[in-house]
C-alpha positions as CSV (number, residue, x, y, z in Angstrom):
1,X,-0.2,15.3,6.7
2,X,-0.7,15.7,2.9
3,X,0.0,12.6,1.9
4,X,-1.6,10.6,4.8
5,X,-4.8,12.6,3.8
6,X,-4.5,11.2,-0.1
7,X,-3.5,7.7,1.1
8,X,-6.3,7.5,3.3
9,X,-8.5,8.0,0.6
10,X,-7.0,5.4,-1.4
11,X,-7.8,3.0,1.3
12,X,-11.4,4.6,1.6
13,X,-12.2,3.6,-2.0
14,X,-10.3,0.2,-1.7
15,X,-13.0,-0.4,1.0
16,X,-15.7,1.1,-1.1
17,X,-14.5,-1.2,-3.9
18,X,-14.2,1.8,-6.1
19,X,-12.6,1.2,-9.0
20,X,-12.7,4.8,-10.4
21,X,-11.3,6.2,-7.2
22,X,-8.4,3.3,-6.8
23,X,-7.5,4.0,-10.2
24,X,-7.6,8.0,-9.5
25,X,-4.7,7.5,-6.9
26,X,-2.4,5.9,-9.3
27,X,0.3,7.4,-12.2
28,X,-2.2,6.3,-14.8
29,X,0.7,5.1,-16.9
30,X,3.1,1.9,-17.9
31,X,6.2,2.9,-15.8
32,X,3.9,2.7,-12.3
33,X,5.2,-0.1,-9.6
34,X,3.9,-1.8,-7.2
35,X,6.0,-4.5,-4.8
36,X,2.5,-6.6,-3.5
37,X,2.4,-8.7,0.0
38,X,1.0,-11.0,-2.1
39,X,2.2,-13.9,-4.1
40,X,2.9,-12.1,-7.5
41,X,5.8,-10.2,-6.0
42,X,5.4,-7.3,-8.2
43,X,3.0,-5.5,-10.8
44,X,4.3,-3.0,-13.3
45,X,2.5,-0.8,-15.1
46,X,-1.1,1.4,-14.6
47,X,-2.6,-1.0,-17.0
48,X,-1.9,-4.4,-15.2
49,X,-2.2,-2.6,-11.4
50,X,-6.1,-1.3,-12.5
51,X,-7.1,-5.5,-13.8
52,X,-5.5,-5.8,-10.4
53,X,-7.9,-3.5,-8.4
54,X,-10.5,-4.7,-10.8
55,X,-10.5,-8.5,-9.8
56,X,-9.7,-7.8,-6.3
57,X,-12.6,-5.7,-5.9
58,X,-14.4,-8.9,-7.6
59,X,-13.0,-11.4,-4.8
60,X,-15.0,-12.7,-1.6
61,X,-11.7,-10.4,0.3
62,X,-13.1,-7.6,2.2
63,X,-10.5,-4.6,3.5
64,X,-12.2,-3.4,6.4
65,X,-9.8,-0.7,8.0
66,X,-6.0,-0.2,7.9
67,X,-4.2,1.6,10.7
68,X,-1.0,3.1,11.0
69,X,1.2,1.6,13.6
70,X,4.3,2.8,13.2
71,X,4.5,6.4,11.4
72,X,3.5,7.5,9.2
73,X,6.3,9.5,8.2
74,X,6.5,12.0,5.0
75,X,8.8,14.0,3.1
76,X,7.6,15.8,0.0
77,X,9.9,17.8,-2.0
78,X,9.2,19.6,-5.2
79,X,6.0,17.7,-6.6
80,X,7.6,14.1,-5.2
81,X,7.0,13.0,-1.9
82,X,6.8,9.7,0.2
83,X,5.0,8.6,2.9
84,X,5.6,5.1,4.9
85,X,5.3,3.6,8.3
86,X,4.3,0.1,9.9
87,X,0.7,-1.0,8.8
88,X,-2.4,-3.1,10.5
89,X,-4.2,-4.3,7.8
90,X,-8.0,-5.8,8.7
91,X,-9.4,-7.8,6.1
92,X,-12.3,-10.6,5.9
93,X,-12.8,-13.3,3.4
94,X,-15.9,-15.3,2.9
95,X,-16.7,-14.2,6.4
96,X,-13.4,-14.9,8.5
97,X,-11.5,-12.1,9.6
98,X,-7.7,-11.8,9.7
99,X,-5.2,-9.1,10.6
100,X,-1.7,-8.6,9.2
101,X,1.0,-5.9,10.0
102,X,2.8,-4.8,6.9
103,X,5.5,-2.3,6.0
104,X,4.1,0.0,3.7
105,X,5.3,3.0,1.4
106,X,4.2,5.3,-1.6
107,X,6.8,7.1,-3.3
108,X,3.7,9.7,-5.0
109,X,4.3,12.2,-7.9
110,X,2.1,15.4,-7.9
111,X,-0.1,15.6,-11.3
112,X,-2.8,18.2,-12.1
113,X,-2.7,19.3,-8.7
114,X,-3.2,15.9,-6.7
115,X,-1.0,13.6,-5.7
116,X,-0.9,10.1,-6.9
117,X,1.3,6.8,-6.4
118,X,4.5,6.4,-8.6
119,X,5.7,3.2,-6.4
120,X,3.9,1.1,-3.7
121,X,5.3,-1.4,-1.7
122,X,3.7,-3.6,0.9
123,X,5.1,-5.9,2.6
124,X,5.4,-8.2,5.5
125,X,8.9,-9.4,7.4
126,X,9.8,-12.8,7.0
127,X,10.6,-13.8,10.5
128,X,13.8,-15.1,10.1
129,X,15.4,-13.9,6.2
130,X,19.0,-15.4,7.7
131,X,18.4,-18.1,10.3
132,X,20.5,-15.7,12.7
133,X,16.9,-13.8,14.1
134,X,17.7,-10.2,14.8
135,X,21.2,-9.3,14.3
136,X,20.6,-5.7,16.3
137,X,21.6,-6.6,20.1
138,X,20.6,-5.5,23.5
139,X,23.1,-4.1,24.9
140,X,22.2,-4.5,28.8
């Protein structure tokens, strides 16, 4: 429940398009990671991740609530832990509202007493990665 708690209030700020408080949940340095749904693929480092936050927060996209669908689940060992699970994500833009379910995880590293993300990755599955569908059979 630890880490859902600090993730949820990463959300909160992306919402609240607040920079300071985005920023406040990341490893503030260079070997940070992030694996986007997006079309960039990846970001790497605090420095490129926070222009990231920065223009998004600019951007007529909206983030108006994420929910867990799947999970979350969390280990934490030491002062690393991880949480991930299955993700709604409800967003508008200039008005129009769209919904996408993601897979999403934060490896986050404990610093000054609060935890912050090391590695994020969202994601969403590609319907068919193999042109075979869903290799895992029902066995009826």
């Amino acid at each position: 429940m630890e880490l859902q708690k600090r993730i949820r209030t990463f959300w909160n700020a992306i919402s609240d398009r607040d920079i300071a408080e985005i920023n406040n949940g990341y490893c503030q340095d260079e070997d940070t990671y992030v694996v986007l749904e997006g079309p960039r693929l990846a970001t790497k480092g605090f420095s490129m991740i926070s222009k990231g936050w920065k223009d998004f927060a600019n951007s007529p996209i909206s983030l108006d609530k994420i929910i867990w669908t799947e999970g979350p689940y969390e280990e934490i060992v030491g002062d690393m832990g991880w949480i991930s699970g299955v993700t709604d994500l409800y967003i508008s833009v200039n008005g129009k509202e769209i919904m996408n379910t993601f897979r999403s995880s934060f490896v986050m590293k404990k610093e000054d007493g609060d935890w912050k993300i090391r590695h994020e990755h969202v994601s969403a599955a590609h319907p068919d990665p193999y042109g075979v569908g869903d290799w895992l059979k029902n066995d009826k």
